[in-house]
C-alpha positions as CSV (number, residue, x, y, z in Angstrom):
1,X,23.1,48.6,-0.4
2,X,23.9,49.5,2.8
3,X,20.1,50.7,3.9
4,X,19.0,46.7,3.0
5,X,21.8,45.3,4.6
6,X,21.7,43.8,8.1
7,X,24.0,42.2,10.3
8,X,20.9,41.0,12.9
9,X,20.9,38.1,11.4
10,X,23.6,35.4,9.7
11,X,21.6,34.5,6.8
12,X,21.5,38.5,5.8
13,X,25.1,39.4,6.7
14,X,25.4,36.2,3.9
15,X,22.8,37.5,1.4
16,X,23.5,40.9,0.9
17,X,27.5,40.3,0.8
18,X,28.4,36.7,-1.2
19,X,24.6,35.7,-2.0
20,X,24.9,38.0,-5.4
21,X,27.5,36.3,-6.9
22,X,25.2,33.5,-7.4
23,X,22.9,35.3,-9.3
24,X,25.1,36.0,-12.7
25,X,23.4,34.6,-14.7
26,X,20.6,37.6,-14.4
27,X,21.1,40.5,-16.6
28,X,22.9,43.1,-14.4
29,X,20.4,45.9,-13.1
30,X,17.4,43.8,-12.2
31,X,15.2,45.8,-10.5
32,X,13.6,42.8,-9.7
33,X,15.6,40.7,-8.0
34,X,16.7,43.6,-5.6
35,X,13.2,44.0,-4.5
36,X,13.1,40.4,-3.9
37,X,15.9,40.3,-1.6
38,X,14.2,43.5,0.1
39,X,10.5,41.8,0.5
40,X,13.1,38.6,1.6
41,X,15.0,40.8,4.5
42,X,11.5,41.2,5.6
43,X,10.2,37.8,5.9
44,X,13.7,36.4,7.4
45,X,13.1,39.6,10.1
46,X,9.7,38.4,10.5
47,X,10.4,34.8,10.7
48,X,13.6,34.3,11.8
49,X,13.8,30.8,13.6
50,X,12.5,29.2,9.9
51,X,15.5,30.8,8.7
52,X,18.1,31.1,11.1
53,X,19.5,26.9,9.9
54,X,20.3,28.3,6.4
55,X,24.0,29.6,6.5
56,X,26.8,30.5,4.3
57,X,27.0,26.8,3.5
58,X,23.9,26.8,1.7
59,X,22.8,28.0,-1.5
60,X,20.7,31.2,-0.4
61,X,19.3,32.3,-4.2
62,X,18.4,28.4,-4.8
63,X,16.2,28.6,-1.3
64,X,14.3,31.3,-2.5
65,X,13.5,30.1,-6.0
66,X,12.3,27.4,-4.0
67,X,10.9,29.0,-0.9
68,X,9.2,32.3,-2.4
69,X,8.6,32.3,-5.9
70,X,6.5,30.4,-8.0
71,X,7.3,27.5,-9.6
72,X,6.9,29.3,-13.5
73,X,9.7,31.5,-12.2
74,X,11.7,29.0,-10.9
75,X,11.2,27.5,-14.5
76,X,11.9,30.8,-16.4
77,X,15.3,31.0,-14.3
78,X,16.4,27.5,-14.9
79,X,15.7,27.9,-18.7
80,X,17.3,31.2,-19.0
81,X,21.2,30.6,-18.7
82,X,22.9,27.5,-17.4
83,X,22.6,26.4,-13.3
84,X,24.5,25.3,-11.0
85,X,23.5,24.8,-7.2
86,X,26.6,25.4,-4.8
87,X,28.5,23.1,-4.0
88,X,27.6,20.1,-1.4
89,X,24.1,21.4,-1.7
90,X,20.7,19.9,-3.4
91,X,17.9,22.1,-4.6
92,X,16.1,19.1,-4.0
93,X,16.8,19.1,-0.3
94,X,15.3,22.7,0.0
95,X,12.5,21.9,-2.0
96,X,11.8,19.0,0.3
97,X,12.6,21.6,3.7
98,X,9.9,23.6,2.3
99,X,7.4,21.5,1.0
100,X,7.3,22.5,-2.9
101,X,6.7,19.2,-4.6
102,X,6.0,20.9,-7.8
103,X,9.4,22.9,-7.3
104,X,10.8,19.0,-7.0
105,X,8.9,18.0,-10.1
106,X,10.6,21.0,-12.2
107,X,13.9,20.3,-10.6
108,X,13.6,16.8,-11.8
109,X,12.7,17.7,-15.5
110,X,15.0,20.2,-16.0
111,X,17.6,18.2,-15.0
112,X,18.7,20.2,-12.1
113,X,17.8,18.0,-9.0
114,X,19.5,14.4,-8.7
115,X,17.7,12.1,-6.6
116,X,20.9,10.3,-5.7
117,X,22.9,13.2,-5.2
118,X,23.6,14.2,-1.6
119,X,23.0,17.7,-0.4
120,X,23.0,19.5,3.0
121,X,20.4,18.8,5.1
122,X,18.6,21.9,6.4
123,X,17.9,20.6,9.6
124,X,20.8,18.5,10.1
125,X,24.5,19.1,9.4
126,X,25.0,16.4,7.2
127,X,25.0,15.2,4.1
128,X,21.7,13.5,2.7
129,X,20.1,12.2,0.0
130,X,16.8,13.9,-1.2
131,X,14.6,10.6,-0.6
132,X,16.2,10.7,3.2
133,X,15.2,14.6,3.7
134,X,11.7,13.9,2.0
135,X,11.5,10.7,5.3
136,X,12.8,13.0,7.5
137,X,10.0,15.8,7.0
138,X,7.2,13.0,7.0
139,X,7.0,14.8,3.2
140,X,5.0,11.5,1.8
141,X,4.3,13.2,-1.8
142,X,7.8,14.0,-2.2
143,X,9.0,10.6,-0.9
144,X,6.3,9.1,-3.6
145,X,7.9,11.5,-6.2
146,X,11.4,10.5,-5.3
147,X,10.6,6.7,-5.3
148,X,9.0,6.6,-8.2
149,X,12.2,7.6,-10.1
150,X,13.9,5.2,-12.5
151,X,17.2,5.7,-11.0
152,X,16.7,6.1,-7.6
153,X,18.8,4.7,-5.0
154,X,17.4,3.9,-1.4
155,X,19.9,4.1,1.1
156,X,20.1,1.2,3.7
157,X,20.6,3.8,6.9
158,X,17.4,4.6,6.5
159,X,16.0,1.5,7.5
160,X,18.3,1.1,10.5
161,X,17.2,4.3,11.8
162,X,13.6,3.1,11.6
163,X,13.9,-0.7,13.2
164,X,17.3,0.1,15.2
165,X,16.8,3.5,17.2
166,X,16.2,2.7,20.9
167,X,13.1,5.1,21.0
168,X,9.7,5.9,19.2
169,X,11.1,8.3,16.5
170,X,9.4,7.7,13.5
171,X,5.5,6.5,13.7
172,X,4.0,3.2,12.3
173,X,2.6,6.1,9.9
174,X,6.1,7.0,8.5
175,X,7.1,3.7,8.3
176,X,4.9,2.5,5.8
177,X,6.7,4.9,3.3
178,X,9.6,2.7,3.8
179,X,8.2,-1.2,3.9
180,X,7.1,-0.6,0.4
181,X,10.1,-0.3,-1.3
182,X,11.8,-3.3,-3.1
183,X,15.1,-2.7,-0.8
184,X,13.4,-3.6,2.4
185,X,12.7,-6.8,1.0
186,X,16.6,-7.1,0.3
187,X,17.7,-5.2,3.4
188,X,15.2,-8.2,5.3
189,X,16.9,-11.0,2.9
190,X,21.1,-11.0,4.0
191,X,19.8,-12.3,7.5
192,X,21.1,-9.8,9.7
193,X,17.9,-7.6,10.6
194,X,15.1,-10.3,11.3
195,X,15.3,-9.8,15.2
196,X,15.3,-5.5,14.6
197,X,12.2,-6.1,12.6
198,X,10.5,-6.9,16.0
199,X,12.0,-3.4,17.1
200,X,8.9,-1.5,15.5
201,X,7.0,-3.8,17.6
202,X,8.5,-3.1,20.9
203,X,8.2,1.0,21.7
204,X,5.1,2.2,23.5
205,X,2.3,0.4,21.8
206,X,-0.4,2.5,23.5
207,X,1.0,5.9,22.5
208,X,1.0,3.9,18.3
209,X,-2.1,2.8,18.3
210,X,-3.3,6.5,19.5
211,X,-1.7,8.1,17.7
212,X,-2.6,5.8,14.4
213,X,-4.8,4.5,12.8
214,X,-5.8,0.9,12.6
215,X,-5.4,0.5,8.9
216,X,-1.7,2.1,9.2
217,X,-1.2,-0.6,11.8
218,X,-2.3,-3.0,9.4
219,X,-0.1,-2.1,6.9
220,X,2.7,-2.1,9.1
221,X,1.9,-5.7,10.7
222,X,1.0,-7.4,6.6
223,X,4.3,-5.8,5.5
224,X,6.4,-7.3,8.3
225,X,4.5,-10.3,7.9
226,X,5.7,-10.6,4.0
227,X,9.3,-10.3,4.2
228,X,9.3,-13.5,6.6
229,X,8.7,-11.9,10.7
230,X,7.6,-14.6,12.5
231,X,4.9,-13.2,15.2
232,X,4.4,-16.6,16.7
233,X,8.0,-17.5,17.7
234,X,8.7,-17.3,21.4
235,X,11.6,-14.4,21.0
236,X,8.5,-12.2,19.7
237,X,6.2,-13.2,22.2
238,X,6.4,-10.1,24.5
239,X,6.7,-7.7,21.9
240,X,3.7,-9.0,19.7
241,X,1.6,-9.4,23.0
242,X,2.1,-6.0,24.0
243,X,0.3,-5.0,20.2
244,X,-2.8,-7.8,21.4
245,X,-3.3,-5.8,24.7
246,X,-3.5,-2.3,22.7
247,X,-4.8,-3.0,20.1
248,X,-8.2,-4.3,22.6
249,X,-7.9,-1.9,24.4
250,X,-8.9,0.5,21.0
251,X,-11.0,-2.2,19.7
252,X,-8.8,-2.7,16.6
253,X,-10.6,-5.8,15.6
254,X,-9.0,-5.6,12.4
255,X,-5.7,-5.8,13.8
256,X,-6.3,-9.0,16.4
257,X,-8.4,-10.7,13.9
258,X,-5.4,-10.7,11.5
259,X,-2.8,-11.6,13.8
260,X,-5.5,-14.4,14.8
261,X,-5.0,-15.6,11.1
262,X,-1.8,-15.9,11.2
263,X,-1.7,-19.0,14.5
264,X,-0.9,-15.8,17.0
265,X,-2.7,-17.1,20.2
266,X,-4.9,-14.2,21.5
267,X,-4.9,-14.8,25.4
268,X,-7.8,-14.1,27.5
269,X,-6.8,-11.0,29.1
270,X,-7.1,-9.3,25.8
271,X,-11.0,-10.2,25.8
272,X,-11.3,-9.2,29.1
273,X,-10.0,-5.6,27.9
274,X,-12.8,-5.5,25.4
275,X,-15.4,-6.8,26.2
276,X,-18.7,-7.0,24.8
277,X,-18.1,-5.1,21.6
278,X,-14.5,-6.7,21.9
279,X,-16.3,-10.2,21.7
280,X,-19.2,-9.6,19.6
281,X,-17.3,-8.8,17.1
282,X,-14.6,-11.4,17.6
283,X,-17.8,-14.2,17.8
284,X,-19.1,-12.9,14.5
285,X,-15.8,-13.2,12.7
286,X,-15.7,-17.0,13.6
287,X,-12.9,-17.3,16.6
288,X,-13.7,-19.8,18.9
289,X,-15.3,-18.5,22.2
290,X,-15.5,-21.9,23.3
291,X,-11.7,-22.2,23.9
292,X,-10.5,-23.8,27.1
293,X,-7.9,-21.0,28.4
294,X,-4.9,-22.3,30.5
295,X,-6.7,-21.2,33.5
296,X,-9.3,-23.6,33.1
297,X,-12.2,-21.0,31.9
298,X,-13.7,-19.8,28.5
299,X,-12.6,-16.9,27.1
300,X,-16.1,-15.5,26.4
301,X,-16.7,-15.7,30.3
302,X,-13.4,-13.8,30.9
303,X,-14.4,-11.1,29.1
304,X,-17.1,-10.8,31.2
305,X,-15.6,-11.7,34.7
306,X,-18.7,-13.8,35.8
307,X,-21.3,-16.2,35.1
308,X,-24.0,-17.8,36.5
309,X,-22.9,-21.5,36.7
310,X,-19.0,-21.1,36.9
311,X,-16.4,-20.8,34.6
312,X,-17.0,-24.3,32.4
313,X,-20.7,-22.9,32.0
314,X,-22.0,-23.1,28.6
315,X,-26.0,-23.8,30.0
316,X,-29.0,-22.7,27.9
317,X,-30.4,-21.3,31.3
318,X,-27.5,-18.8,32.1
319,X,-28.4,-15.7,31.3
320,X,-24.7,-14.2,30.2
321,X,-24.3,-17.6,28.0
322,X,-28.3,-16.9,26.5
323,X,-26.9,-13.1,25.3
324,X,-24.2,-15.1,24.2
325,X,-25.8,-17.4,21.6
326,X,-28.0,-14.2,20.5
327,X,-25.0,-12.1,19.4
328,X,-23.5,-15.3,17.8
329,X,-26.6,-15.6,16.0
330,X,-25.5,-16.7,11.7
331,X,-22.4,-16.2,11.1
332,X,-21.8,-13.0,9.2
333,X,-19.4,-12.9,5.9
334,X,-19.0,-10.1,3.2
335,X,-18.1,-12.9,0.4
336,X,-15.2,-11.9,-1.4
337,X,-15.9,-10.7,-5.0
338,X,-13.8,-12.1,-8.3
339,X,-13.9,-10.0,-11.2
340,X,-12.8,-11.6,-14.5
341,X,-12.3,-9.1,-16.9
342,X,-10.6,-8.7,-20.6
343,X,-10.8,-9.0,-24.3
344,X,-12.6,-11.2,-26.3
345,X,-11.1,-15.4,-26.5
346,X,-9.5,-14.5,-23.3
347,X,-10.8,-17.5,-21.4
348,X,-12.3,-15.5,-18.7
349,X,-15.3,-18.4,-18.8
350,X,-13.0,-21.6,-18.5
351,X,-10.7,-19.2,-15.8
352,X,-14.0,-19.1,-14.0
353,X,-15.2,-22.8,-13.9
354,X,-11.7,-23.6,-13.5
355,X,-12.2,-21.3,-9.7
356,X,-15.2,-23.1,-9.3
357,X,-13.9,-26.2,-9.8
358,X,-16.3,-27.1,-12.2
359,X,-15.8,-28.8,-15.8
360,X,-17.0,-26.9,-18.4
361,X,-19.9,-28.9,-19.4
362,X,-21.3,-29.5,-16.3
363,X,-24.6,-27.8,-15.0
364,X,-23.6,-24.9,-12.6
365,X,-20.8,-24.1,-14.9
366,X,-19.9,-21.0,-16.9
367,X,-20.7,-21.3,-20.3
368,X,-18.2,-21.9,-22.6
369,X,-18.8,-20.8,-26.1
370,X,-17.0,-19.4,-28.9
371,X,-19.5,-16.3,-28.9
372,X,-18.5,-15.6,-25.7
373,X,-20.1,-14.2,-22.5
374,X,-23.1,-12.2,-23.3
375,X,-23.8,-10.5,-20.2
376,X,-22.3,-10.2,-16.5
377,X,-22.9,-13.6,-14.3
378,X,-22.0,-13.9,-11.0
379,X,-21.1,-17.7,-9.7
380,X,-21.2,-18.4,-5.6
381,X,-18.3,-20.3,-4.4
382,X,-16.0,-21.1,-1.4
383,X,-12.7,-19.7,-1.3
384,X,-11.7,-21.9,1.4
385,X,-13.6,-21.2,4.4
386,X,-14.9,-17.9,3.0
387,X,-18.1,-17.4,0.4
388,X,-17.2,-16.3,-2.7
389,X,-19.1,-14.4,-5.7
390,X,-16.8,-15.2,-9.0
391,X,-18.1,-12.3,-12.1
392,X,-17.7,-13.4,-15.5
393,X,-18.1,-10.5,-18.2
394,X,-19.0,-9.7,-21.6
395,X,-15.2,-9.4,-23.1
396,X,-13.6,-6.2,-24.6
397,X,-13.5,-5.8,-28.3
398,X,-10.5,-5.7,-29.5
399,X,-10.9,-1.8,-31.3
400,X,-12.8,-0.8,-28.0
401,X,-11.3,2.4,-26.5
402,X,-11.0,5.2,-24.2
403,X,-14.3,6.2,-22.0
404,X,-16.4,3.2,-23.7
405,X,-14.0,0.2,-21.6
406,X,-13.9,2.4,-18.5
407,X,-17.9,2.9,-18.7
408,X,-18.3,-0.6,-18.7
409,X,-16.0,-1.6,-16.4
410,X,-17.6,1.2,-13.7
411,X,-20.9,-0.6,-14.5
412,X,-19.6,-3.6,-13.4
413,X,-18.4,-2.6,-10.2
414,X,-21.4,-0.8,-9.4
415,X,-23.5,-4.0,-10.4
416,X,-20.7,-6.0,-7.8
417,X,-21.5,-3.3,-4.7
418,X,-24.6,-3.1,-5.0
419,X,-25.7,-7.4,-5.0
420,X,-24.9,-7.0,-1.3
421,X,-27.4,-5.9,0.8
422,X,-27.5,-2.4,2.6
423,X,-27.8,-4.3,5.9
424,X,-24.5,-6.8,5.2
425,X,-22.7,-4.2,4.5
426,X,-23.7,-1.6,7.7
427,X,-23.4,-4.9,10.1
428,X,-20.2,-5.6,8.8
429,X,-18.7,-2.1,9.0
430,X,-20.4,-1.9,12.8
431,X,-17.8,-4.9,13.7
432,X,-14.9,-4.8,11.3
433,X,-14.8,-1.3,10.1
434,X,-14.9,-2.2,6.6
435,X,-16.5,-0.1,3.9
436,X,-17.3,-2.4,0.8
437,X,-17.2,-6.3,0.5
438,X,-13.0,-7.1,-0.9
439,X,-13.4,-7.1,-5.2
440,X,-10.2,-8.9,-6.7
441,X,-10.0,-7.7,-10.3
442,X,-8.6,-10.0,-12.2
443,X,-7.5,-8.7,-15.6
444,X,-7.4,-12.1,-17.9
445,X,-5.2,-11.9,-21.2
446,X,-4.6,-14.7,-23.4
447,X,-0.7,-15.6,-23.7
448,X,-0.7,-15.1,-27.7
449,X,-1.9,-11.0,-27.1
450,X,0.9,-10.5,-24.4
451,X,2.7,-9.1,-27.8
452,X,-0.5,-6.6,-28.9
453,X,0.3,-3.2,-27.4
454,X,-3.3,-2.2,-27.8
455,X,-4.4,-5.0,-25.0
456,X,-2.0,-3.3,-22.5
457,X,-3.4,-0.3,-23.1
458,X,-6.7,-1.7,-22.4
459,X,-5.6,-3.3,-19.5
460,X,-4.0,0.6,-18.3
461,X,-7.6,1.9,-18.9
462,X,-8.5,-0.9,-16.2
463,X,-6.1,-0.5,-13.4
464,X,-6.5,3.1,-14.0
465,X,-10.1,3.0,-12.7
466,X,-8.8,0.8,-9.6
467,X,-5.9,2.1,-8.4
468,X,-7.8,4.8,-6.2
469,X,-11.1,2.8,-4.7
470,X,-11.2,1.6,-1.7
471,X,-11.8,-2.4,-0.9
472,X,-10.7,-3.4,-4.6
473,X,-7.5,-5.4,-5.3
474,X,-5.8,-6.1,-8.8
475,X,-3.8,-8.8,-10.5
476,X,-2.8,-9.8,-13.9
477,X,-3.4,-13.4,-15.2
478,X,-2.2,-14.8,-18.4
479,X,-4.2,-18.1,-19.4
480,X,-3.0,-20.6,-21.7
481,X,0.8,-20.1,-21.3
482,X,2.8,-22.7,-23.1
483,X,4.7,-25.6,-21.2
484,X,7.5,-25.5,-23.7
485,X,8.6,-22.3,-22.1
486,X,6.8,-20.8,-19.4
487,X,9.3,-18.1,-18.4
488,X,8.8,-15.9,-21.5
489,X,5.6,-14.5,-21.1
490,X,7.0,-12.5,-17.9
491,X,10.0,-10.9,-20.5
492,X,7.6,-10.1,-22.6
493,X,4.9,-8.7,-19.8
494,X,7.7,-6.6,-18.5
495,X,8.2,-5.0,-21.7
496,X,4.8,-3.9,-22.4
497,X,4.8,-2.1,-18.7
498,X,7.7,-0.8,-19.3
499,X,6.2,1.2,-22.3
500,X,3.6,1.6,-20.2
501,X,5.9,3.6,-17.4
502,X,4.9,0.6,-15.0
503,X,6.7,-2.4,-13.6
504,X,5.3,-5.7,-11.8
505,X,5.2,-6.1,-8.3
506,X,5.8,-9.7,-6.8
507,X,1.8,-10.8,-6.6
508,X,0.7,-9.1,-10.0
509,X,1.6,-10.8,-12.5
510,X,0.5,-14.6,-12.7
511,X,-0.2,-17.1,-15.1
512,X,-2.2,-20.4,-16.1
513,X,-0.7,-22.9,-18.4
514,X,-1.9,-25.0,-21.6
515,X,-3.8,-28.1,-20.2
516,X,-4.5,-31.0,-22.0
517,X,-8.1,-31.2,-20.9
518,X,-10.4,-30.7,-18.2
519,X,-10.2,-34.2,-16.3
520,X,-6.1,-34.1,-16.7
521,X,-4.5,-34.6,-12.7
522,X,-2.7,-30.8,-14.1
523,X,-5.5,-29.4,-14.6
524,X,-7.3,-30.2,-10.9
525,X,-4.0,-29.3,-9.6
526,X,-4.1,-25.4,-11.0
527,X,-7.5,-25.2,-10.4
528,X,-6.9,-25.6,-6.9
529,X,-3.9,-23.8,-6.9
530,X,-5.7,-20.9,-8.7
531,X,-8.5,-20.4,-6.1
532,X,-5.6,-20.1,-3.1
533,X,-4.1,-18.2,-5.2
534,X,-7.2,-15.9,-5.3
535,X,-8.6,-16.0,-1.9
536,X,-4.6,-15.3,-0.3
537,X,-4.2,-12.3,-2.9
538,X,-7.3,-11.0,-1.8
539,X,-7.0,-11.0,2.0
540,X,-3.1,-10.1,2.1
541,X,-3.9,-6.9,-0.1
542,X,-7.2,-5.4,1.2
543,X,-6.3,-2.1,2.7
544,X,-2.5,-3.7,2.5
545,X,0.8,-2.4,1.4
546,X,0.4,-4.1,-1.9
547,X,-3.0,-2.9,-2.9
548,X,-2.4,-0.9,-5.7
549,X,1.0,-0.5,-6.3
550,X,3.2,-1.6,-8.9
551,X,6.9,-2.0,-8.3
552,X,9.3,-4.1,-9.1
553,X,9.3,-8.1,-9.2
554,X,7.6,-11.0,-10.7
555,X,5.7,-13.8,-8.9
556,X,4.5,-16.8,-11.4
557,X,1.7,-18.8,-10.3
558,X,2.3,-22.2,-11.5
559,X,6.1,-22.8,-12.3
């Protein structure tokens, strides 16, 4: 022992003279092991600052199951005997130090790791909770993993330290692995924290917006946006104006043109940043140009910083405003694309002229019919001020499985891409930086199947084609849901995700009741109702925090 052992370093001194007792539960004389713990001396020799944080306080043999050998070892050692980490340490923590999130998922199964047991940190000399380390090494995987646990508990400290510390810590990028979680909702709700939500606003914008990228700041700014932070009060102002300034001067149209939707006013001086691409793309998105700035000028000609007949010029002979009413030119829109899909007697048709706003038997409307939709029909519409194409389908038989619904469902999609031209679509992406037109899929059940186990499988053979594509959204709507007692069906829709290993998010789930006919004053109502309900879903969650995932909470569209 003495020729492996090595006082040049504290984690060896440890190893070689109280690391063995932990390893008892080995058969004595394992040649193994001891060559282990030889190749180990090595790499600690080799690499000592990656080891030098691991002391007598930690559990050496746990950190290099975790570190060194592969995770079918580390399986073979928990199965073999009994384990038990040291005490005030987490293998989870180490697996999360190291990056081994299949180490994590074994951990997890055999019942070894706790995600709400504490551990010591590696990095830190304190006491953390696996879901903290996994923030705290920008791990996202392993946060995912850890999140996604039944029983997980998110600690509040770890929003504090994002929206309270005094400097730029943690980027808008690590962020967004927190403003997810159900807690921040509730951590946003007892009142105290609505002025620190501003705080992620207010560090060095132009470093952020370097250093990500425009659909992270998106997230960040739709999330905030959700749990109730008011960009347009005045004790925002500075903060939310320093985000307008950066985000021009990095063309993040995206950005401005969504805090434009939300009543933020957009000041001159950000235009003048841009300029023409700043403005062209601006123009094309519909803001006004023509807007009287509180210095007296138009905002187009302050991005510009001259024009030929003064700052109130909007003449057909100045050449600045001529280039102008070129780049205007029609007003370009990717419509938004509605995707009605389900089973058979679903009332995916009547959902559809019920978007439209149309009655059943008039002409324009979707037909009706008790042998249902023969093939896919796309309807144009207005979603309030945006053009809309609403997709009614052929429905799903009911003993319809596996590859055959997905087949037809990636038909579909591909039919939906592809009715917009190659052009649109370029233009659109020059300006905006979008990819594909939005596609809401809406999967349409009737209330009496909410019961059938094999629709909700259906429906998982859906959302399992979506959940991964970019510019598609998803909700659930459940037609036909009885007035007599309209909170049932979301019991009942709970349970069958539950089987499922799912859970609502607020936004998913939503429903339509029982009307007594087409001409009823209920039945305009919803209809109305239903196509807000559409167009807002759409926008909120394209590239947005609520996309595609599924947590916990139920939203109910008529009440």
């Amino acid at each position: 022992m003495d020729i492996i052992l090595s006082k040049s370093h504290p984690l060896l001194h440890y190893a070689f003279s109280h690391g063995f007792r932990h390893l008892q539960c080995l058969e004595s004389g394992n040649g193994a092991v001891i060559d282990g713990m030889i190749a180990l001396r090595l790499d600690i020799e080799r690499h000592p600052i990656q080891w030098q944080r691991l002391t007598a306080q930690h559990d050496f043999i746990t950190c290099v199951l975790v570190s060194l050998l592969p995770e079918p070892f580390l399986r073979a050692f928990l199965h073999r005997a009994p384990f038990k980490a040291l005490d005030r340490t987490s293998p989870l923590i180490y697996a999360t130090y190291f990056g081994k999130i299949e180490h994590a998922r074994t951990l997890l199964s055999c019942g070894v790791g706790h995600v709400n047991s504490t551990g010591l940190d590696v990095e830190r000399p304190r006491q953390v909770l696996p879901l903290e380390a996994a923030f705290h090494y920008r791990h996202r995987p392993l946060f995912d993993l850890f999140l996604l646990h039944s029983r997980v508990t998110m600690p509040p400290r770890l929003f504090s330290s994002v929206f309270y510390e005094q400097y730029l810590v943690y980027t808008p990028r690590d962020s967004t692995m927190l403003l997810r979680c159900d807690e921040f909702a509730e951590w946003v709700a007892d009142g105290r924290h609505g002025q620190s939500l501003l705080h992620a606003l207010d560090n060095d914008w132009r470093l952020v917006m370097q250093s990500a990228s425009e659909e992270v700041v998106l997230i960040l700014l739709r999330r905030l946006a959700q749990v109730g932070c008011d960009f347009s009060g005045p004790d925002s102002l500075e903060s939310v104006l320093r985000v307008i300034l950066c985000a021009a001067s990095q063309r993040s149209l995206s950005v401005l043109l969504y805090l434009h939707s939300l009543d933020v006013l957009i000041p001159s001086r950000a235009l003048l940043i841009g300029r023409m691409t700043l403005v062209e793309g601006l123009t094309l998105r519909g803001l006004d140009v023509h807007a009287i700035m509180t210095q007296g000028d138009i905002a187009m000609h302050r991005a510009f910083g001259e024009c030929k007949h003064g700052s109130s010029c909007w003449a057909p002979d100045c050449n600045l405003c001529s280039v102008f009413l070129r780049v205007m030119g029609p007003q370009l829109h990717l419509p938004i694309d509605v995707l009605l899909v389900g089973r058979k007697g679903a009332g995916k048709s009547a959902l559809v002229n019920m978007i439209l706003g149309v009655p059943d038997h008039l002409p324009g409307a979707a037909q009706v019919s008790d042998g249902g939709t023969l093939q896919i029909t796309s309807y144009a519409t207005q979603l309030g001020s945006l053009p809309a194409q609403i997709w009614d389908t052929p429905g799903f038989d009911k003993t319809l499985e596996g590859h055959h619904i997905e087949d037809k469902f990636n038909d579909w999609l591909l039919q939906v891409s592809s009715s917009h031209s190659k052009h649109d679509v370029e233009t659109d992406h020059l300006y905006l930086n979008l990819k594909l037109p939005i596609i809401q899929v809406v999967w349409c059940m009737h209330a009496e199947e909410i019961s059938d186990p094999a629709a909700w499988q259906q429906f998982q053979a859906i959302y399992a084609e979506c959940r991964h594509r970019s510019g598609v959204t998803f909700m659930v709507l459940i037609n036909q849901v009885s007035v007599q007692s309209p909170g049932n069906w979301e019991v009942q829709c709970q349970d069958q995700l539950q089987v499922l290993g799912l859970s609502a998010s607020s936004g998913l789930l939503k429903s339509v009741r029982r009307h007594l006919g087409v001409s009823s004053p209920e039945y305009e109502d919803d209809a109305q109702t239903l196509s807000q309900l559409i167009r807002q879903h759409a926008l909120q969650n394209h590239r947005g925090i609520l996309t595609l995932d599924l947590d916990h909470g139920v939203d109910t569209l008529i009440n």
